[in-house]
N, C-alpha and C positions, 0 to 999 in steps of 0.2 A: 631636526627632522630630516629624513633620508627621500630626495628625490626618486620618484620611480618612474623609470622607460615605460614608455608607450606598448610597447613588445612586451614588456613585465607584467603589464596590465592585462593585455587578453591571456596572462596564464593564470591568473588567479582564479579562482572558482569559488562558488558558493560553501554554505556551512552546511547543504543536507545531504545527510548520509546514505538513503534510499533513493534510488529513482521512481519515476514516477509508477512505472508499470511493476515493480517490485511491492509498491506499497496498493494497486491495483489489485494483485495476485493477493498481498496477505488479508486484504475486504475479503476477497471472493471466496478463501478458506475459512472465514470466522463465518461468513452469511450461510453459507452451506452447511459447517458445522451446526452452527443453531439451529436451521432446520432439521438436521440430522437430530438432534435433542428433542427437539417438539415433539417432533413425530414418534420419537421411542416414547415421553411420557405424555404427550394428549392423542393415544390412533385414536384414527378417524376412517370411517368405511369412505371408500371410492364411492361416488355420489355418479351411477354409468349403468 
């Protein structure tokens, strides 16, 4: 087994590949897309 530096240690990094706000961004294009779907196959009249 191979000793590892202290210094070696804060370079290591996690296993995920997206950041947080990247996988923020790809919610918010699928929630909008579905609405965008809805809306084409259930309209509904503006209730105004």
């Amino acid at each position: 087994m191979k000793k590892i530096e202290v210094n070696q240690l804060d370079k290591i990094t996690g296993g995920a590949t997206l950041s947080v706000g990247t996988g923020v961004l790809i919610a918010t294009i699928i929630i909008f897309l579905s609405g965008v779907i809805e809306g084409i196959t259930n309209p509904e009249r503006c209730n105004g």
